[in-house]
C-alpha positions as CSV (number, residue, x, y, z in Angstrom):
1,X,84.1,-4.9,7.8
2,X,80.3,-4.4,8.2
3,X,78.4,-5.1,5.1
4,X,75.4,-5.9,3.4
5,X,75.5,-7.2,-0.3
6,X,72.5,-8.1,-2.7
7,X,72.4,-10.0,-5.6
8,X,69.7,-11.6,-7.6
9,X,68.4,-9.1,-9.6
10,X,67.8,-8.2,-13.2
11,X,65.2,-8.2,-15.9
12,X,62.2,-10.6,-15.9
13,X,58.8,-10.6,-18.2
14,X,55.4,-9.8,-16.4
15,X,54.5,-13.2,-14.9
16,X,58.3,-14.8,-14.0
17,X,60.0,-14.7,-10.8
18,X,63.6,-14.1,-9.1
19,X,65.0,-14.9,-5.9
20,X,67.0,-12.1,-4.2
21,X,69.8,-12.4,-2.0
22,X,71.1,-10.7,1.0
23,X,74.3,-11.9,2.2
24,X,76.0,-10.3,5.3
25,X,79.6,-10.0,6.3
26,X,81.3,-9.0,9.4
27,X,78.3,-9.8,11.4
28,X,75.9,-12.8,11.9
29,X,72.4,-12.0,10.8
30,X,71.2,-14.3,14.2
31,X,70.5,-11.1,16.3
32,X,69.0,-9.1,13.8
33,X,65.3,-8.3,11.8
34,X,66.3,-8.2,8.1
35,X,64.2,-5.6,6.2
36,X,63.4,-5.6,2.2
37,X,63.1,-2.1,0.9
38,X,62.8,-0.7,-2.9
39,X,62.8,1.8,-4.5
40,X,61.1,3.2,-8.0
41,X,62.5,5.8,-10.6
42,X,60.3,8.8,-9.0
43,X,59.5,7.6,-6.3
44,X,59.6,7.5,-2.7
45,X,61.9,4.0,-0.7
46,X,59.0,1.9,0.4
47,X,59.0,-1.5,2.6
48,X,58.4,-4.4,0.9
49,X,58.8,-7.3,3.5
50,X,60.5,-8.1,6.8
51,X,61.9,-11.4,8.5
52,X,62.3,-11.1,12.3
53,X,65.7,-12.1,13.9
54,X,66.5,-15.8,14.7
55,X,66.9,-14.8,18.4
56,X,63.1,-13.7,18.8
57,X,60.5,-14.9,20.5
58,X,58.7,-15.4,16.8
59,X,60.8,-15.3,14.3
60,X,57.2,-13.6,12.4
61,X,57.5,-12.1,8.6
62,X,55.9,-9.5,7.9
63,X,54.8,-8.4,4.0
64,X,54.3,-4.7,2.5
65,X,49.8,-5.3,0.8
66,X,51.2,-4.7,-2.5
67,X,53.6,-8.1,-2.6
68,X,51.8,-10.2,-0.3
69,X,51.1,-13.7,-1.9
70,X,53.4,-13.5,-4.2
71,X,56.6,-12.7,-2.4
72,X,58.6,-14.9,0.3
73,X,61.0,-13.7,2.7
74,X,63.2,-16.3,4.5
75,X,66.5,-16.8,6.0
76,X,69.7,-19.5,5.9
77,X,71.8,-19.0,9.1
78,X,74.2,-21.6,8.4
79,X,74.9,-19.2,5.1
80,X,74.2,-15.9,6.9
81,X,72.1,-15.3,4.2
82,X,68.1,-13.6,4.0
83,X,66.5,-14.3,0.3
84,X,63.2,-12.6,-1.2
85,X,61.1,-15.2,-3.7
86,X,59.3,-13.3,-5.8
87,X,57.2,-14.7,-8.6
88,X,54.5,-13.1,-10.5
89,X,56.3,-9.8,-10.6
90,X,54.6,-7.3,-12.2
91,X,55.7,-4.3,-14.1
92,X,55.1,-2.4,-11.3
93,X,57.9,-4.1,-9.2
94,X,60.4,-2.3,-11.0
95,X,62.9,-0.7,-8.8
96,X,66.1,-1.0,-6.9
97,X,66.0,-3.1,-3.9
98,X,67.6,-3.0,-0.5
99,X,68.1,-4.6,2.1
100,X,68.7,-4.0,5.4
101,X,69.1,-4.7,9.0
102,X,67.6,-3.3,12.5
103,X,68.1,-5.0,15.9
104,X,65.9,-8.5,17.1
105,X,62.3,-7.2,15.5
106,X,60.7,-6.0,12.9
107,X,59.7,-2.6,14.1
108,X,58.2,-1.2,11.0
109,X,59.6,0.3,7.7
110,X,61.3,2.7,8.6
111,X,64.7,3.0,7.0
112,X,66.4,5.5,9.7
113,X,66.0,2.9,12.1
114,X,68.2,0.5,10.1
115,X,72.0,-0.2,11.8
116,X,73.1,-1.4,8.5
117,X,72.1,-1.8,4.8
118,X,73.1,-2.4,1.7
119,X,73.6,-0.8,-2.1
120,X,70.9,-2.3,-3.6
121,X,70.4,-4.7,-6.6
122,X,67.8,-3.4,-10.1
123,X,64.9,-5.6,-10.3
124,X,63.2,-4.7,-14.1
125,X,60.0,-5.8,-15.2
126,X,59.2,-5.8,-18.8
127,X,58.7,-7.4,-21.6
């Protein structure tokens, strides 16, 4: 079975960090871009960051203005696993967070071009 699962998040104070997971199942991450979306109460799914497919040219990532410096996307073949560093959330990183997978490159956020994605994991920021 085809499947995307995240874990990692939770609630943090303004300042700390977490480290999301992205673990896939039932296919090997190699081939494909994985994409980190999220999602706020009211609000429209947005792109946070992208890490291009071990099987490309460049293997580039690829970060949303609002997260850049702060977050760090990477991924652990061996574990067929993609994980988001983020430190020095802010309260405006509060959402639900996604991720999800498109073929080879990163080819933008778009999230009807994913093949696969997951449910999602709450990220809170409060204090």
């Amino acid at each position: 079975q085809v499947q995307l699962v995240e874990s990692g998040g939770g609630l943090v104070q303004p300042g700390g960090s977490l480290r999301l997971s992205c673990a896939a199942s039932g296919f090997t991450l190699d081939y494909y871009a994985i994409v980190w979306f999220r999602q706020a109460p009211g609000k429209e799914r947005e792109g946070v960051s992208c890490i291009a497919s071990s099987s490309s040219s460049d293997g580039s990532t690829h970060y949303a203005d609002s997260v850049k410096g702060r977050f760090t996307i990477s991924r652990d073949n061996a574990k067929n696993t993609v994980s988001l560093q983020m430190n020095s959330l802010k309260p405006e990183d509060t959402a639900v967070y996604y991720c999800a997978a498109e073929l080879y490159y990163c080819s933008g956020y778009n999230w009807n071009k994913m093949d696969y994605w997951g449910e999602g994991t709450p990220v809170t920021v409060s204090s």
